[in-house]
VEXDRENVO-547098 format. One line per 8 residues: their letters; for each residue x, y, z of C-alpha. Coordinates in nm, 4 decimals, always signed. Each point is the difference from the previous one (the first is absolute). Layout:
BEGIN
a = X:Y:Z ~ ...
end
This chain:
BEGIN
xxxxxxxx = -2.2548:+5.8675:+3.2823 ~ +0.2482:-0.2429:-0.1621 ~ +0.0074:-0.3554:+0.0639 ~ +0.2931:-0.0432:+0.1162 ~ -0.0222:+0.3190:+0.2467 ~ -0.2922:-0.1217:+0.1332 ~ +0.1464:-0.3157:+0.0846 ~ +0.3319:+0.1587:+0.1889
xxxxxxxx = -0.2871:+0.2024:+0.1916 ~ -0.2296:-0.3034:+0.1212 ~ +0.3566:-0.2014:+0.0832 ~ +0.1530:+0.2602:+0.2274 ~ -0.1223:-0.1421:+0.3142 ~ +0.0866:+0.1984:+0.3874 ~ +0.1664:-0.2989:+0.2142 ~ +0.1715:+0.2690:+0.1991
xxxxxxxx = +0.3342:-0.2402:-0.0089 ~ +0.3071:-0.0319:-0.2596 ~ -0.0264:+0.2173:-0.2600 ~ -0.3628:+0.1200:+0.0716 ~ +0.1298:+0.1610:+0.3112 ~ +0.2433:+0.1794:-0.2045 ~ -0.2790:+0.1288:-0.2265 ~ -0.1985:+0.1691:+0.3289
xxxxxxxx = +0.3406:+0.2009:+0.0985 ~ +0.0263:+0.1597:-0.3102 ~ -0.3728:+0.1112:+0.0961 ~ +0.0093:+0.0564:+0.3517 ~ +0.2831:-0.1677:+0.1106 ~ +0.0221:-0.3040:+0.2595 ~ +0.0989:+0.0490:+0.4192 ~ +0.2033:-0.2938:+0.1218
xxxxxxxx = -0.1314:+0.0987:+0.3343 ~ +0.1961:+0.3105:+0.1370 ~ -0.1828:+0.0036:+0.3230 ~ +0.0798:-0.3566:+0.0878 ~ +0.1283:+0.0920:+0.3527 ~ -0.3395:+0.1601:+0.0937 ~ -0.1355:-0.2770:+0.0455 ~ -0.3626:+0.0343:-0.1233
xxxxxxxx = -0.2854:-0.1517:+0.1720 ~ -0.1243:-0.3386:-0.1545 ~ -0.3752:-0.1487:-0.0459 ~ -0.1119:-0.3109:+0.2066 ~ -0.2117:-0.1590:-0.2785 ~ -0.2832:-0.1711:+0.1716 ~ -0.1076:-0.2024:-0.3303 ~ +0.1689:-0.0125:-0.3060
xxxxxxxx = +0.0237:+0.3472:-0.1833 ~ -0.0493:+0.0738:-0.3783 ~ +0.3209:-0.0598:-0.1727 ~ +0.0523:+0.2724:-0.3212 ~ +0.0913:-0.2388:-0.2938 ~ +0.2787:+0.2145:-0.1663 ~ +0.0871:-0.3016:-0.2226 ~ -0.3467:+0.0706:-0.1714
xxxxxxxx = -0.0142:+0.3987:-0.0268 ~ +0.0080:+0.1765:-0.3379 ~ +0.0337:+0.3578:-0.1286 ~ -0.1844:+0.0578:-0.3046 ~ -0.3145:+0.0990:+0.1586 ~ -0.1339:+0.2938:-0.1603 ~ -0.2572:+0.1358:+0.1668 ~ -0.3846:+0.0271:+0.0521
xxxxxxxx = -0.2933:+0.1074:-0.1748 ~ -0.2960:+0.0084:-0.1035 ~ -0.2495:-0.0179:-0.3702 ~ -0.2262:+0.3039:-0.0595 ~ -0.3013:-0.2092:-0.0838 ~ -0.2396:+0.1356:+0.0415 ~ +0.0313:+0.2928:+0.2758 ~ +0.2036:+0.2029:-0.1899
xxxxxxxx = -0.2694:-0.0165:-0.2603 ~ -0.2255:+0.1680:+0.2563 ~ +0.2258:+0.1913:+0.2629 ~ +0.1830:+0.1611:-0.3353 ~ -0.2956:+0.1792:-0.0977 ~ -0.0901:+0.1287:+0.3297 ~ -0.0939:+0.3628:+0.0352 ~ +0.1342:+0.0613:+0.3104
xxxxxxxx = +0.3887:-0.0360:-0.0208 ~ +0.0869:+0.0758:+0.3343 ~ -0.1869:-0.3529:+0.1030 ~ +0.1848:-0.1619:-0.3486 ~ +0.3279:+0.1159:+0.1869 ~ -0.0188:-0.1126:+0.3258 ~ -0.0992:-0.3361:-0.1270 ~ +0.3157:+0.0119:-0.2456
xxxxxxxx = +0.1646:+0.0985:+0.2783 ~ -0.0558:-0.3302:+0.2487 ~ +0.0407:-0.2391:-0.2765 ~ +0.3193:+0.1307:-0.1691 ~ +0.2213:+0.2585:+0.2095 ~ +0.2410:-0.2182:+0.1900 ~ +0.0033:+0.2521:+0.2994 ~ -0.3507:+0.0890:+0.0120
xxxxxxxx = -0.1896:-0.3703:-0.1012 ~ +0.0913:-0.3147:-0.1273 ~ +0.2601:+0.1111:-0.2054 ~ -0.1329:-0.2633:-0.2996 ~ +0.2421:+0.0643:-0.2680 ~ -0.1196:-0.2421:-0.3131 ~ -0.3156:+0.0701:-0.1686 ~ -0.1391:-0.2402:-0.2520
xxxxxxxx = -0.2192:+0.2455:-0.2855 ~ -0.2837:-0.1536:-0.1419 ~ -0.0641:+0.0356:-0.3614 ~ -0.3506:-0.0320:-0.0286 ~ -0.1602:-0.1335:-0.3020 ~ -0.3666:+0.1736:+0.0415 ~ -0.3157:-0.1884:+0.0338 ~ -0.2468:-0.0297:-0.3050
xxxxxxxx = -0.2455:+0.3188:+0.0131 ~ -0.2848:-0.2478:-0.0573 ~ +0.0478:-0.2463:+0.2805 ~ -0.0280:+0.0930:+0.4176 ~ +0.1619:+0.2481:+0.1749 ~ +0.3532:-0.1748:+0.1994 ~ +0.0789:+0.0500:+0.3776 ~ +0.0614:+0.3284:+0.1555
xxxxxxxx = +0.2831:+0.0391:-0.1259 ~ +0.0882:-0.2820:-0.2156 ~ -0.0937:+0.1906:-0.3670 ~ +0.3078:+0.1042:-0.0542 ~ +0.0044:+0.2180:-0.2839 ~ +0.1850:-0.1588:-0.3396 ~ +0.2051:+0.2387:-0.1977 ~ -0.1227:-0.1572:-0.3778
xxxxxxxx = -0.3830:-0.0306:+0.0682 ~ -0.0019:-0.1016:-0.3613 ~ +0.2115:-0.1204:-0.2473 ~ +0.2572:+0.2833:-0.2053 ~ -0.1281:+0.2505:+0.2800 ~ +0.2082:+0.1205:+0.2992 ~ -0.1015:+0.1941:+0.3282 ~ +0.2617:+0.1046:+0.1324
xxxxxxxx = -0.1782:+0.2079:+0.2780 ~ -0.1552:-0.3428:+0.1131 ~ +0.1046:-0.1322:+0.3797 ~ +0.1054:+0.3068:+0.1479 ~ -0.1598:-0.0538:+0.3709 ~ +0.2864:-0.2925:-0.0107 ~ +0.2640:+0.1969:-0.1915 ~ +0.0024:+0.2409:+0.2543
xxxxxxxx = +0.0342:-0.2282:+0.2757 ~ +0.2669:-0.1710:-0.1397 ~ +0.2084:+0.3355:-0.0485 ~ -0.0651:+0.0725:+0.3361 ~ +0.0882:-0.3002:+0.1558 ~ +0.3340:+0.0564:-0.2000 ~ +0.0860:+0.3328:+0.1478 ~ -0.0436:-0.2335:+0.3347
xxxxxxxx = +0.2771:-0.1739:-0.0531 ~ -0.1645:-0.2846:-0.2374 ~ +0.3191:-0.0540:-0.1830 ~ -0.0925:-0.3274:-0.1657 ~ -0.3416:-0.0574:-0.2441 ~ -0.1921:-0.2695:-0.2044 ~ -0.2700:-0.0156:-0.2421 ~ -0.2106:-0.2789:-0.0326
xxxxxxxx = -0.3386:-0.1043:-0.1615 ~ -0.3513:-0.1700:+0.1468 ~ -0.1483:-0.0135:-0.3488 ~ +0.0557:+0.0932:-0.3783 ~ -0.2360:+0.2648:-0.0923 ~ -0.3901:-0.1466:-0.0415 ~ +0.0034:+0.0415:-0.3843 ~ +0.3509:-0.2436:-0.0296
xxxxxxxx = -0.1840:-0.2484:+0.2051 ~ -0.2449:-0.2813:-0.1046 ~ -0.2832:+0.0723:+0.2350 ~ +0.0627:+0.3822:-0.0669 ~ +0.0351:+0.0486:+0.3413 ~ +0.2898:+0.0320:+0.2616 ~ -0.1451:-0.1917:+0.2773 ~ +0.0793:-0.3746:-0.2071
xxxxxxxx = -0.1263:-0.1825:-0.2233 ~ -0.3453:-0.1844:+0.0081 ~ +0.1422:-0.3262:+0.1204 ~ +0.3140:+0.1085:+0.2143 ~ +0.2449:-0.0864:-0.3156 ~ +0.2166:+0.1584:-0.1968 ~ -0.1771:+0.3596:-0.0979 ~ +0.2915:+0.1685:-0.2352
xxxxxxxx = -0.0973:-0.0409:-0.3772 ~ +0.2127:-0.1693:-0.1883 ~ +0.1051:+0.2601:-0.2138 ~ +0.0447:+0.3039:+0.2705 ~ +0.3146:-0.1464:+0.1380 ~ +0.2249:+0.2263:-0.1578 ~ -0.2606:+0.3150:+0.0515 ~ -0.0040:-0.0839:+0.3714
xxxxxxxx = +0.3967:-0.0279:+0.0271 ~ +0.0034:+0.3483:-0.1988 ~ -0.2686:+0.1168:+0.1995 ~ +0.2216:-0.0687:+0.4032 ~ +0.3288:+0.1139:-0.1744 ~ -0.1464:+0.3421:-0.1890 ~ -0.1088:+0.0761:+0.3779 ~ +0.3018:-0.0665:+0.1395
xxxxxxxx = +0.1678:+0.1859:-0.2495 ~ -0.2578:+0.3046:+0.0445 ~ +0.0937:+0.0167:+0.3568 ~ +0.3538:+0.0307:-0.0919 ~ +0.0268:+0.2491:-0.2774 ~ -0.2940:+0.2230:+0.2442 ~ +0.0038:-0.0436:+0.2924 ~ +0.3417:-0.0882:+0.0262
xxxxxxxx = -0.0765:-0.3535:+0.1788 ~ +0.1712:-0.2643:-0.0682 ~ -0.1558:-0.3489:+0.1531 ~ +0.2395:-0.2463:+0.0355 ~ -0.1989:-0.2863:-0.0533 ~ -0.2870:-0.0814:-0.2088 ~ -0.2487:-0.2876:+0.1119 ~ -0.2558:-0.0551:-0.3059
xxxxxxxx = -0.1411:-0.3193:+0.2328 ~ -0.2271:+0.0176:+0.3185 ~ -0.1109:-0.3239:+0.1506 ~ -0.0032:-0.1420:-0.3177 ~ -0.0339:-0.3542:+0.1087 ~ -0.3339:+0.0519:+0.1737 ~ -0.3013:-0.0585:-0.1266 ~ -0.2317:+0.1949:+0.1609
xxxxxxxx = +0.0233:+0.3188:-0.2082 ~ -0.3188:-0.0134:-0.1560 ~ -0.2192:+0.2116:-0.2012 ~ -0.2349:+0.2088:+0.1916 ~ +0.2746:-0.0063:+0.3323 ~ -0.0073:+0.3629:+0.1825 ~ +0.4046:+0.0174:-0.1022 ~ +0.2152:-0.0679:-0.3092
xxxxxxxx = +0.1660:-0.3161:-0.0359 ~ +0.1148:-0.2072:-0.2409 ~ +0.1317:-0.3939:-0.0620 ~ +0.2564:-0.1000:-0.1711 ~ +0.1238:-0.3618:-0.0591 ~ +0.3720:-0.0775:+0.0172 ~ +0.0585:+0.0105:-0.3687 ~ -0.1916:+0.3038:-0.0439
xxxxxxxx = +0.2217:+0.1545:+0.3517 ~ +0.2608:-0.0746:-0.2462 ~ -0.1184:+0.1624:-0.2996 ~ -0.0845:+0.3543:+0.1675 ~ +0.3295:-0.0151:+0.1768 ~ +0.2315:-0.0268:-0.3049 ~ -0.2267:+0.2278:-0.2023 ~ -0.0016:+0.2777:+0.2933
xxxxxxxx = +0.3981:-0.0306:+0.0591 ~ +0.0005:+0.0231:-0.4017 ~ -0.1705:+0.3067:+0.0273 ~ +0.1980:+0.1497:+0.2649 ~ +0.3449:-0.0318:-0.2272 ~ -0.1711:+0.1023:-0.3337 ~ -0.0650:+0.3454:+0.1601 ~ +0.3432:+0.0804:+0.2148
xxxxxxxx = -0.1368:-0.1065:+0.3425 ~ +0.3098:-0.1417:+0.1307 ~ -0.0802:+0.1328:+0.3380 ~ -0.2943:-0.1989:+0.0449 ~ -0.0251:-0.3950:+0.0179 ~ -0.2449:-0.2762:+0.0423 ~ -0.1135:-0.1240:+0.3193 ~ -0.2160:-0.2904:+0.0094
xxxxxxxx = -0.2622:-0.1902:+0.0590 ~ -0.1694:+0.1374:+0.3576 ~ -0.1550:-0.3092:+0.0659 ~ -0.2408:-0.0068:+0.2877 ~ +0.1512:-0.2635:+0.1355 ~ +0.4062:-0.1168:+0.0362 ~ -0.0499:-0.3786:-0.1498 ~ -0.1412:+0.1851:-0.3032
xxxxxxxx = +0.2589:+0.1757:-0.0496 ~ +0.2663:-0.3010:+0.0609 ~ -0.2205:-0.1869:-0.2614 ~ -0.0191:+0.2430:-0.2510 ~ +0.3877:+0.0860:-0.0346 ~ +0.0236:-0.4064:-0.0037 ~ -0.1868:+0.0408:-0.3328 ~ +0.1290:+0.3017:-0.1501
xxxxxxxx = +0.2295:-0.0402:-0.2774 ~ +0.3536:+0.1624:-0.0286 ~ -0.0932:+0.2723:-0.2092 ~ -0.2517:+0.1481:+0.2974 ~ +0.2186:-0.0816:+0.2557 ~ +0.2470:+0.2350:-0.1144 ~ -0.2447:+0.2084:-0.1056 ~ -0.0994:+0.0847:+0.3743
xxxxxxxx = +0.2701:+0.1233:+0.2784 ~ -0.2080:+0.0201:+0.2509 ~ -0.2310:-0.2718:+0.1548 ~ -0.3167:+0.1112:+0.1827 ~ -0.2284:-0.1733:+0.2652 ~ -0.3030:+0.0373:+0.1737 ~ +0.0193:-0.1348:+0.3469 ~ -0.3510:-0.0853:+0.0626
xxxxxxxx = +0.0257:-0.3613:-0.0582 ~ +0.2693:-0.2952:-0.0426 ~ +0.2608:-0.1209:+0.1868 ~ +0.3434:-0.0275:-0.2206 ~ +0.1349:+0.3013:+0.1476 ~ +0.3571:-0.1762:-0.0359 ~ -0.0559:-0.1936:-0.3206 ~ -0.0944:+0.3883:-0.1497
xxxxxxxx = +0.3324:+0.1201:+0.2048 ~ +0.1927:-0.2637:-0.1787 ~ -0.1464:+0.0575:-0.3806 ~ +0.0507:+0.3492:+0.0202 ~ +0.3883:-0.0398:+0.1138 ~ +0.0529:-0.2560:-0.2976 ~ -0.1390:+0.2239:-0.2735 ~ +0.1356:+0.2608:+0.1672
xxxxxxxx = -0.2861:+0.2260:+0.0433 ~ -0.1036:+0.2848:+0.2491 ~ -0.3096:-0.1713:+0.2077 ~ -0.2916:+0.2446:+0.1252 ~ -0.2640:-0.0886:+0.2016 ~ -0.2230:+0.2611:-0.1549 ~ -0.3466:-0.0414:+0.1787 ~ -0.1727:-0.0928:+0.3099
xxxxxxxx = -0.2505:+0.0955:+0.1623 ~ -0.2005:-0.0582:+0.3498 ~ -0.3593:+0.0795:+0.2289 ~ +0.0436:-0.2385:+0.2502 ~ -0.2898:-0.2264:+0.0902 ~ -0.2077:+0.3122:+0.2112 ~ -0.2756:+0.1783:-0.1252 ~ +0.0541:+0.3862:-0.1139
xxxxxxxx = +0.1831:+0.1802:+0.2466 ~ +0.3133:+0.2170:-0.0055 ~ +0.1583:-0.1297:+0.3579 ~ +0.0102:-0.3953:-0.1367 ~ +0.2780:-0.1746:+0.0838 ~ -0.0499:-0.3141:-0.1750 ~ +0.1469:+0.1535:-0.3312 ~ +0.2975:+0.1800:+0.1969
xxxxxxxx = +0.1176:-0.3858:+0.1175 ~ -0.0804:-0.1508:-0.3824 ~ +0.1929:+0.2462:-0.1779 ~ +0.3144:-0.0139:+0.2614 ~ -0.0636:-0.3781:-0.0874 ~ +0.0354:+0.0199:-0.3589 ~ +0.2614:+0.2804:-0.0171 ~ +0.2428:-0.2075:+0.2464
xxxxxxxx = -0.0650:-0.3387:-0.1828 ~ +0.0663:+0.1723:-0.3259 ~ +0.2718:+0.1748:+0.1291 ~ +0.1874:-0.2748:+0.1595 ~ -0.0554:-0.2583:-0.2510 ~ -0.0711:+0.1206:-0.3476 ~ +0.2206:+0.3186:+0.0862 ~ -0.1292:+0.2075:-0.3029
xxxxxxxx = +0.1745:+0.3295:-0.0835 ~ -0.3844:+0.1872:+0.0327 ~ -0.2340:-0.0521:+0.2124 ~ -0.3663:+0.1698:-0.1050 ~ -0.2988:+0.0682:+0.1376 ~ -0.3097:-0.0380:-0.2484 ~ -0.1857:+0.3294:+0.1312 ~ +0.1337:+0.2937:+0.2344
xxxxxxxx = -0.3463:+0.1657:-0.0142 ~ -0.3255:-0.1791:+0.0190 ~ -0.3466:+0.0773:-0.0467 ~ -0.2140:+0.0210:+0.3468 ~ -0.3093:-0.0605:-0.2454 ~ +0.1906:-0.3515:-0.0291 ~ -0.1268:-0.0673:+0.3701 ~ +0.3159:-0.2097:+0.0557
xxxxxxxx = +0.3344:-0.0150:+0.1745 ~ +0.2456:+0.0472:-0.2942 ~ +0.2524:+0.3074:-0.0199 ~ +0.1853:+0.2039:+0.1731 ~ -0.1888:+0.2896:-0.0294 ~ -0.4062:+0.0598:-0.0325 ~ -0.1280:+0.2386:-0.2712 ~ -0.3435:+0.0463:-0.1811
xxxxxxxx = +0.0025:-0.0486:-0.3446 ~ -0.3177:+0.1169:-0.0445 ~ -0.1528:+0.3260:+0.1641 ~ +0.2077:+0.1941:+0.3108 ~ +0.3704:+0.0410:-0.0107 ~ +0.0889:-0.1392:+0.2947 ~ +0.2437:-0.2504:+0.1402 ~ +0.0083:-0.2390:+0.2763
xxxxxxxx = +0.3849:-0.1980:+0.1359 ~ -0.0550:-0.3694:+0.0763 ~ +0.2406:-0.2174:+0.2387 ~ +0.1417:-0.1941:-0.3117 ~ +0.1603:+0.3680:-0.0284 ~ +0.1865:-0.0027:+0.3072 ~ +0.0949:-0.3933:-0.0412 ~ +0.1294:+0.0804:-0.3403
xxxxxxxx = +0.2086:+0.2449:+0.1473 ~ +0.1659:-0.2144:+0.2411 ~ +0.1550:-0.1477:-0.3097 ~ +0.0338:+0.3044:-0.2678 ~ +0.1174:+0.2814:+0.2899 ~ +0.3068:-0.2636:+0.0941 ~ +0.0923:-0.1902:-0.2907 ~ +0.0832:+0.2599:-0.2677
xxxxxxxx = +0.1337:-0.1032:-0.3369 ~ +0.3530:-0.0996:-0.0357 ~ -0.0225:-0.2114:+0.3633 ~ +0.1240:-0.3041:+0.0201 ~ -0.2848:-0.2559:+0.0992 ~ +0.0925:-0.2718:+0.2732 ~ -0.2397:-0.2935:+0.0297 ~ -0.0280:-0.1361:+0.3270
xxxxxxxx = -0.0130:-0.3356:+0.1399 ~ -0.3648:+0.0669:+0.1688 ~ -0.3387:+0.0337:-0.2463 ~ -0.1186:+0.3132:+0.2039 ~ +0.3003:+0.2211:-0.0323 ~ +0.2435:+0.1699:-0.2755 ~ +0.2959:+0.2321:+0.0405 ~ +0.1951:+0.2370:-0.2790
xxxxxxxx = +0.3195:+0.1517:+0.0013 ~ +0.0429:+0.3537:-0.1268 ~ +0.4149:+0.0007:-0.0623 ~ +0.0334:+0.4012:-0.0239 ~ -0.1995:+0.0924:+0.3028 ~ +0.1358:-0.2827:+0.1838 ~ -0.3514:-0.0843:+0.1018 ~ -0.1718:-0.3533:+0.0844
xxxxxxxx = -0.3416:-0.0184:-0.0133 ~ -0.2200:-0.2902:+0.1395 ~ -0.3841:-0.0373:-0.0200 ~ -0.2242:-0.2572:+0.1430 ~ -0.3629:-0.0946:-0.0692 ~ -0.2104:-0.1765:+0.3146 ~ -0.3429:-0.0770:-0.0756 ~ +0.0517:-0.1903:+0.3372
xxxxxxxx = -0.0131:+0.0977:+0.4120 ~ +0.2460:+0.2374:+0.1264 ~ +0.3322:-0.1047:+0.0391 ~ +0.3629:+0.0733:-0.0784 ~ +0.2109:-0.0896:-0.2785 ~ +0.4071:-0.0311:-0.0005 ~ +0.2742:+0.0442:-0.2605 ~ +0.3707:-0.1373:-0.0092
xxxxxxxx = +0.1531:+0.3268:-0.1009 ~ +0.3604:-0.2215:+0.0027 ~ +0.0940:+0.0852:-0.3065 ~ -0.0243:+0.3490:+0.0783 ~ +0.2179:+0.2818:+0.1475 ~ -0.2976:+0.2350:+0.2205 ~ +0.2776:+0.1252:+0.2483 ~ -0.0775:+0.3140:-0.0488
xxxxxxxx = -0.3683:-0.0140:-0.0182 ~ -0.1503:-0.0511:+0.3721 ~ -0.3784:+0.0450:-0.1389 ~ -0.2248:-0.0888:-0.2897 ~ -0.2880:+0.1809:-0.1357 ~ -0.3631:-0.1665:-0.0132 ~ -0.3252:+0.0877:-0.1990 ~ -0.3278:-0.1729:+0.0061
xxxxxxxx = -0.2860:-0.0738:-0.1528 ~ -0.3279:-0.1692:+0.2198 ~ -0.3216:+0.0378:+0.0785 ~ +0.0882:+0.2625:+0.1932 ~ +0.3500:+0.1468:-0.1980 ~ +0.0068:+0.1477:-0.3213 ~ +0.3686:-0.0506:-0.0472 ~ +0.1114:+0.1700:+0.2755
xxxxxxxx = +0.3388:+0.0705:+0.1852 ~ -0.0019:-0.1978:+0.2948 ~ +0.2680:-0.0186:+0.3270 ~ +0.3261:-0.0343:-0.1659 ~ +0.1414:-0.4147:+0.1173 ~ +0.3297:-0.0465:+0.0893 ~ +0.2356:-0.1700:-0.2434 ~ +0.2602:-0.2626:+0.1882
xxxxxxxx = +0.3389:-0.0765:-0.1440 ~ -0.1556:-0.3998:-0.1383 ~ -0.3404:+0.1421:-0.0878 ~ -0.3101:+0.1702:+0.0915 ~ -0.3533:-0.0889:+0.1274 ~ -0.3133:+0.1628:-0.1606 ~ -0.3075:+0.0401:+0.2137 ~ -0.2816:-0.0887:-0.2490
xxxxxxxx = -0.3228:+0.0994:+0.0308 ~ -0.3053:-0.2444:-0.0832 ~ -0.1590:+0.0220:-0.3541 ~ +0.2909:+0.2502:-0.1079 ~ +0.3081:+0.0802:-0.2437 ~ +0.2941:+0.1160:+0.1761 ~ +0.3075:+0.1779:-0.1449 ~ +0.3268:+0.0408:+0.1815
xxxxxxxx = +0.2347:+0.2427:-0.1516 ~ +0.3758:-0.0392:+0.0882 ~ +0.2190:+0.2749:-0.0825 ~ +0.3845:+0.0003:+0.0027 ~ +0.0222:-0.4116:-0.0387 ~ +0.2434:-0.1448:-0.2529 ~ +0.0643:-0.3446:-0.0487 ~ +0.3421:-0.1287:+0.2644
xx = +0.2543:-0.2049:-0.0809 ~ +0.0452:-0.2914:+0.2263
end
């Protein structure tokens, strides 16, 4: 995407006043209250409610998704595809599952024969196990899961990398280098930008898949992928971020790729990502057009916000993942309340057009509480849900791409805006007692809407419909369960004109 596009796209801000308001009527249109002499009921507010900050929403949010590393390295080659579908089917169909609808393809760079075998899951198959030879049969347990998550409804992909393949790198392995450095020989920089782009372009011209982005970087700032790790990995230091970045985006014009561009760097955490751009020079700046972020760690959410809107660049946060703090077990809750955590602080305050999950599909072999869904990557193929599904949900089954995202005066909640179905949406997380939680709905025309919609996710809810609530001509007041994620869907609201 152009500069300059970009830029118009990340400005355009919903204040629902002035000219913004004019803006929504050509969507929806606005109601200057034609049922003023009904006389509505209004809401008592025993505290102070949750005020919707409209000054602070934006539109350029995307979507969700999620990277195929490493399940679809495992569920892909799966014998029995009825299983393969019904997975497929509650991560990506937006009427029957999650409705996820960015995936993030690995391009694998396949471990040295000679050294130990990687995770389940994790040897992803390269497609040049050695150098001037091509397999271009390799990696189809994830090919096919990509396709079929695109006949889903996936309508937006990326590639990205973990590792160069073993026999570029100076430990000749994928997992790192000996000491946790740089493990990319000197003289395989241009091989390993030839090597990303030929795949991109292979998808392309045969598969007719085109990824929009192209991430040669993972992590790169860590230094913990080391030789001998169960997963590839692989270091690189600014300059050498640099160097693979303007060699890879190189590589993409030389062979007529113009519908694919560099994202970068997927740093685990957001101050490594604010500190790397601080040190790139020009050249790779424009060079990527598209900023990615791991949310794991770091706490310049804004700072990123800001440095993205200067250079003008689309912002991702393109991986994080959670298992709470319980042992192994399918009902925990603790990971339901830490990812509604991070996706509402990321949300709110680093307001990134993407928001992606690391994993959809663990491995139960992992004996941990990451995932949305429960498979074994090694032996029967079967498949268990976990309640991180149903908390996801309460996000991905409301907030569908295109929706305007409201930030809300209160840490615990977060409300969107869909402008065509004239549909507010308002979730809250309480890792607290039971209580109830109010909204100033002021700004808002609900005459004609006398109830809201409610779904749940506890202990004892799997995000389901509860008693519809009534909705009050000022506002509304959610009954919240404790240690749950509530969503209140209000249909037939449109932003009033006082």
């Amino acid at each position: 995407m152009a500069h300059n596009e970009h830029r118009r796209r990340r400005s355009k801000r919903l204040i629902f006043a002035g000219t913004a308001l004019l803006a929504l009527a050509a969507i929806g249109g606005i109601v200057i209250n034609h049922y003023m002499n009904q006389a509505p009921k209004t809401l008592v507010f025993r505290e102070e409610p949750v005020h919707l900050q409209l000054d602070q929403s934006y539109d350029h949010f995307e979507g969700w998704g999620t990277s195929l590393a490493w399940w679809a390295n495992d569920l892909g080659n799966w014998k029995d595809q009825a299983k393969v579908d019904e997975v497929m089917d509650l991560v990506f169909d937006p009427a029957k599952g999650l409705g996820l609808n960015i995936v993030r393809y690995n391009i694998g760079g396949e471990e040295n024969p000679e050294m130990k075998a990687l995770r389940p899951g994790g040897d992803v198959p390269g497609f040049q196990p050695e150098p001037g030879k091509w397999d271009w049969d390799a990696d189809a347990g994830q090919r096919s899961i990509l396709q079929g998550s695109m006949k889903r409804g996936v309508n937006i992909t990326e590639a990205f990398s973990n590792s160069p393949p073993y026999w570029m790198t100076i430990s000749g392995s994928v997992t790192g280098a000996e000491d946790g450095g740089n493990n990319l020989r000197e003289d395989q920089y241009d091989a390993f930008a030839d090597y990303l782009t030929e795949v991109v372009k292979h998808y392309r011209d045969t598969w007719g898949i085109t990824f929009r982005t192209l991430d040669p970087l993972n992590e790169p700032s860590s230094d913990w992928w080391k030789k001998g790790n169960m997963q590839e990995g692989s270091h690189f230091s600014n300059e050498k971020q640099a160097e693979i970045i303007k060699k890879t985006a190189a590589s993409l014009l030389s062979k007529g790729l113009d519908g694919t561009v560099i994202s970068a760097a997927d740093d685990n955490s957001i101050d490594e990502t604010v500190f790397n751009f601080s040190l790139y020079d020009q050249e790779t700046i424009d060079a990527v057009q598209q900023i990615n972020t791991h949310s794991y760690n770091g706490s310049k959410m804004e700072e990123l916000r800001e440095l993205a809107g200067k250079l003008g660049k689309k912002l991702w946060m393109s991986e994080y993942g959670t298992g709470g703090s319980e042992p192994h077990n399918h009902e925990d809750m603790t990971s339901v309340q830490e990812l509604a955590e991070r996706i509402m602080f990321d949300l709110k305050v680093m307001q990134p057009s993407a928001w992606v999950y690391w994993q959809a599909v663990e491995d139960e072999g992992a004996n941990n509480n990451w995932g949305f869904i429960h498979a074994n990557f090694n032996g029967d193929e079967q498949y268990e849900m976990t309640k991180q599904y149903y908390g996801m949900a309460q996000f991905t089954k409301y907030i569908r791409p295109g929706a305007v995202i409201i930030p809300t005066d209160e840490g615990r909640t977060l409300a969107a805006y869909d402008a065509k179905a004239h549909r507010l949406v308002l979730i809250i997380r309480n890792e607290l007692s039971a209580g109830s939680k109010a909204f100033d709905l002021s700004g808002w025309d609900a005459a004609t809407t006398t109830s809201a919609q409610m779904y749940q996710t506890s202990p004892e809810h799997n995000m389901e419909k509860l008693e519809d609530i009534p909705v009050y001509a000022n506002g509304i007041e959610v009954p919240v369960a404790d240690n749950s994620i509530t969503t209140v869907v209000l249909e037939g609201v449109m932003p009033s004109v006082k």
